[in-house]
C-alpha positions in Angstrom: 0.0 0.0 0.0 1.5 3.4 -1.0 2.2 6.2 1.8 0.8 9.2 1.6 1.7 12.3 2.7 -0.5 15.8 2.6 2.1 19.3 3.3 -0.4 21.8 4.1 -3.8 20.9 5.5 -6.1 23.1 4.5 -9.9 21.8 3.9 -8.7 20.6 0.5 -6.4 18.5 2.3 -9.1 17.6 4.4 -11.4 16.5 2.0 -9.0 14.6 0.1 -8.0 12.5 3.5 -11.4 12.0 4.4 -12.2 10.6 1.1 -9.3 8.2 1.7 -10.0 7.0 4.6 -13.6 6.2 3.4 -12.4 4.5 0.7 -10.4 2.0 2.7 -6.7 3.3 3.1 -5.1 2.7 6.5 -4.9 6.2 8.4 -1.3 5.1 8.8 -0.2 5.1 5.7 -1.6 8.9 5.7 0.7 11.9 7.4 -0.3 15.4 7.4 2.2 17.8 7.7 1.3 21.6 8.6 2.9 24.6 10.8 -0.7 25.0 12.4 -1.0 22.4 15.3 -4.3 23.0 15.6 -5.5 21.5 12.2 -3.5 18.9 11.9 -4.2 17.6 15.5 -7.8 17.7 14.4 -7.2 15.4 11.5 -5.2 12.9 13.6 -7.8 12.9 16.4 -10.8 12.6 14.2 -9.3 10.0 10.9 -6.3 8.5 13.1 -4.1 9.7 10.3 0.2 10.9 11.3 0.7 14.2 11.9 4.0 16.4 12.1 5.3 19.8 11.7 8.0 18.3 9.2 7.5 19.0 5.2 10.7 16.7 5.3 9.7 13.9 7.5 5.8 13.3 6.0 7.9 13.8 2.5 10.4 10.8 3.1 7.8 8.7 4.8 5.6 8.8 1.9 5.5 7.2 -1.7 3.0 10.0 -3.3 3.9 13.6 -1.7 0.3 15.9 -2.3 1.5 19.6 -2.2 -2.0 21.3 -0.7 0.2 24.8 0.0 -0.8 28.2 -1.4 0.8 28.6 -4.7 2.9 31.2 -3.6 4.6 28.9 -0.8 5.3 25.9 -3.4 8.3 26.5 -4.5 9.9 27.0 -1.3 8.3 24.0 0.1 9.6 21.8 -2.7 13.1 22.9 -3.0 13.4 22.7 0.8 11.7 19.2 0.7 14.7 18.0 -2.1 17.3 19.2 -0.1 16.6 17.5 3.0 15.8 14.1 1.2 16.3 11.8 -1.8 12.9 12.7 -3.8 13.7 9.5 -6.0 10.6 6.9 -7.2 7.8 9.8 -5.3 5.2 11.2 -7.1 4.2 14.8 -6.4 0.8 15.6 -6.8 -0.2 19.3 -6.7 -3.3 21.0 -6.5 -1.7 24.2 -6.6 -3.5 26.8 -9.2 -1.1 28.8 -11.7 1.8 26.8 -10.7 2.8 24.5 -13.6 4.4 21.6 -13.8 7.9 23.0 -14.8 8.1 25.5 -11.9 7.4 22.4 -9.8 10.2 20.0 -11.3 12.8 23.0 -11.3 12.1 23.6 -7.5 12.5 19.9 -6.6 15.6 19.6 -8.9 16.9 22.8 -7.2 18.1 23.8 -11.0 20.4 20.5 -10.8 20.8 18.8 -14.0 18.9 15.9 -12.8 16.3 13.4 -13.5 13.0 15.2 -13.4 10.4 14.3 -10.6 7.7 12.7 -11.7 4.6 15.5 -11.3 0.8 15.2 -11.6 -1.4 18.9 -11.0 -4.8 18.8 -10.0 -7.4 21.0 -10.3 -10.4 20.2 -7.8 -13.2 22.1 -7.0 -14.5 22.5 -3.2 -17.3 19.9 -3.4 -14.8 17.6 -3.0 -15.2 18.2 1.0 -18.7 16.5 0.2 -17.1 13.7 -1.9 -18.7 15.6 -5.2 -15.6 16.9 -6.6 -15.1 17.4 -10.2 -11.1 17.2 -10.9 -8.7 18.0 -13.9 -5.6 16.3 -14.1 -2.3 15.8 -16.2 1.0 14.5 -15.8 4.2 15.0 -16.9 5.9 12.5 -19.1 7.8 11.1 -16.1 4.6 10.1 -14.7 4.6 6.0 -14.5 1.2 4.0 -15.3 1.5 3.0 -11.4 1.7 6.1 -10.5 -1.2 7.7 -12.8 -3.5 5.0 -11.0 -1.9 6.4 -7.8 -3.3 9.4 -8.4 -6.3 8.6 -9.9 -7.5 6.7 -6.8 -6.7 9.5 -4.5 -9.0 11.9 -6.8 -12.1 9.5 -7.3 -12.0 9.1 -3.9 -13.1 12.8 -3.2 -15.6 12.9 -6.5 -15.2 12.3 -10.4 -12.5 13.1 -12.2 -10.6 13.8 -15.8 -7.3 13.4 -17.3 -6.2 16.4 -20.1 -4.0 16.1 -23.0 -1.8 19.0 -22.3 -1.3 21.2 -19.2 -2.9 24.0 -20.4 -6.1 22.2 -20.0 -5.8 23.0 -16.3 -6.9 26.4 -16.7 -9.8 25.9 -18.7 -11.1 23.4 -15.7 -10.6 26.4 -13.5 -13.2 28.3 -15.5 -15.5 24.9 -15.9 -15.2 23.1 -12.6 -12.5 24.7 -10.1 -13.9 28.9 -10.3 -17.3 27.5 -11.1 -19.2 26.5 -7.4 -18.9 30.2 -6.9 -20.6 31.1 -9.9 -23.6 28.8 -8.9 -23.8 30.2 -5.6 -23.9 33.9 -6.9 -26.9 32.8 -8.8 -28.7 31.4 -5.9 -27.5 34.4 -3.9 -29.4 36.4 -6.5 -32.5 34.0 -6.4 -32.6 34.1 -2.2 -32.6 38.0 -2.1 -35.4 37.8 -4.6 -37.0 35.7 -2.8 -36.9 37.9 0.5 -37.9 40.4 -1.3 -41.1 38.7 -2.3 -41.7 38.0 1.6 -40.2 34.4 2.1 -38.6 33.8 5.4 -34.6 33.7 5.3 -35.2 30.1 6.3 -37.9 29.6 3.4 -35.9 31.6 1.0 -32.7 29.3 1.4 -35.0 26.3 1.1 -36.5 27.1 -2.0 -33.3 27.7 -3.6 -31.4 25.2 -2.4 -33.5 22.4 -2.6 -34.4 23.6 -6.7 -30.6 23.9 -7.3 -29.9 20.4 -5.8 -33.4 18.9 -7.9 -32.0 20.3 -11.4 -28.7 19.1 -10.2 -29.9 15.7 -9.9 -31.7 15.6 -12.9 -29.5 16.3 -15.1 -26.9 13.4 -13.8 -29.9 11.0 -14.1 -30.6 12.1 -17.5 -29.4 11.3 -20.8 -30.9 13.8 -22.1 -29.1 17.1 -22.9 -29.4 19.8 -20.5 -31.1 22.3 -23.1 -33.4 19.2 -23.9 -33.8 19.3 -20.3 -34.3 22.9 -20.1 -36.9 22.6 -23.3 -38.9 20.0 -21.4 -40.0 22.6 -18.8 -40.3 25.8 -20.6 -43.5 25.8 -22.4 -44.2 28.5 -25.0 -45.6 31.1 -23.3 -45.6 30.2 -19.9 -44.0 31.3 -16.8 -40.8 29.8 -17.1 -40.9 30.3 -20.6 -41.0 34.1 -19.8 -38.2 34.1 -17.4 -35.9 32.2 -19.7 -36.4 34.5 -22.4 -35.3 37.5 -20.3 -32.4 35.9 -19.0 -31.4 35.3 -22.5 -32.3 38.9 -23.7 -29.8 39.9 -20.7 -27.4 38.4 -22.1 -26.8 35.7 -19.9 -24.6 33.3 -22.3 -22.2 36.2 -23.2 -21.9 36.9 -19.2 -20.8 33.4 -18.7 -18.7 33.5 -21.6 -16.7 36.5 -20.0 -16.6 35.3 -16.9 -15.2 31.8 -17.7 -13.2 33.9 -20.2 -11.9 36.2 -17.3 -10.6 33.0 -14.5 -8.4 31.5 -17.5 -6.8 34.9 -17.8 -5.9 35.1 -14.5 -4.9 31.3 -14.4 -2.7 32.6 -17.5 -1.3 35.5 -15.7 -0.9 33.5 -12.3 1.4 31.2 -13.8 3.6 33.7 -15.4 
């Protein structure tokens, strides 16, 4: 059984060890490592999972090392974890947005002219803390057919994932699947205000909009059907929803989206620059 080792532990850390452990890996083949005693207490009390304050030591126990640090700390992190230890046969697995896959492998090869560490970035999204994540990943050519499956099972167990031809991929599920809970929740944000302003309760207004969201959202995975078939099926010419569609469309709503999705994989762009 590969060892596992998580440096920062953050709540995508935390979702991802949950998911492991509920998926049947030993807690002891998982360490956690983070400056924070508090949080990485937690995780050992509640999941039985090894906990330290050592990038190094959680790095040279484990097989598979998951960076879950801000991107800004990540090269640091690495090129202090390759000069404390012999990174040789571990997979590093980042979920570390705008930091590619080069500026990993030169940090862990601390501008050596050695073999380059086998790397795999991941893009999640945060319903993976529900076991609902959606999940982009690719790997660099050193990435072994073991250690794709490696990674692979440490993604599916927090949701469903996908592998991309070429890095630059990443950014686009930024703007599809990681960026994209937020836009969902500004919409129901705009639908609960309206709702309290047609005199629901805070408590009724959440439940309305929640519950709808979560309806459609089922519908469409249990559905073969498109999602404009979908959409068709319930918007009658002429009708209520029919009405409401139409002005959403007359608003521009597609363009808005287009923009937006247009605007996170810019600033993946400019992040990793």
């Amino acid at each position: 059984m590969s060892k596992i080792a998580f440096i920062g532990a953050g709540n995508m850390a935390r979702a991802i060890i949950i998911g492991l452990v509920k998926s049947g890996i030993s807690p002891q083949n998982i360490m956690v490592a983070n400056p924070s005693a508090e949080k990485r207490l937690q995780l050992a009390q509640t999941l039985g999972v090894l906990q330290t304050h050592d990038n190094n030591q959680a790095s040279e126990f484990a097989d598979v090392v998951v960076l879950c640090v801000k991107p800004h700390f990540i090269a640091e992190v690495c090129q202090r974890i390759s000069q404390a230890i012999n990174i040789s046969g571990k997979l590093f697995i980042s979920v570390a947005a705008g930091t590619t896959v080069a500026q990993i492998q030169l940090a862990l090869s601390n501008n050596n002219n050695i073999t380059l560490p086998p790397v795999v970035r991941v893009m999640p999204n945060t319903p993976a803390q529900l076991g609902l994540g959606m999940s982009g990943l690719f790997a660099s050519n050193e990435v072994s057919l073991e250690q794709k499956a490696m990674a692979e099972k440490l993604m599916t167990a927090v949701g469903k994932i996908i592998w991309l031809a070429n890095e630059a991929k990443i950014n686009d599920i930024i703007a599809v699947a990681g960026s994209a809970p937020a836009y969902f929740f500004l919409f129901m944000e705009a639908m609960e205000k309206q709702a309290l302003q047609l005199g629901f309760s805070a408590q009724e207004s959440r439940m309305l909009v929640q519950q709808t969201a979560l309806g459609a959202a089922q519908m469409v995975e249990q559905n073969d059907d498109t999602i404009s078939t979908l959409r068709a099926n319930i918007t009658s010419k002429g009708g209520t929803t029919h009405a409401a569609v139409e002005t959403l469309k007359n608003e521009g709503m597609d363009e808005m989206v287009k923009k937006a999705m247009d605007a996170a994989i810019a600033r993946a762009e400019e992040m990793a620059k």
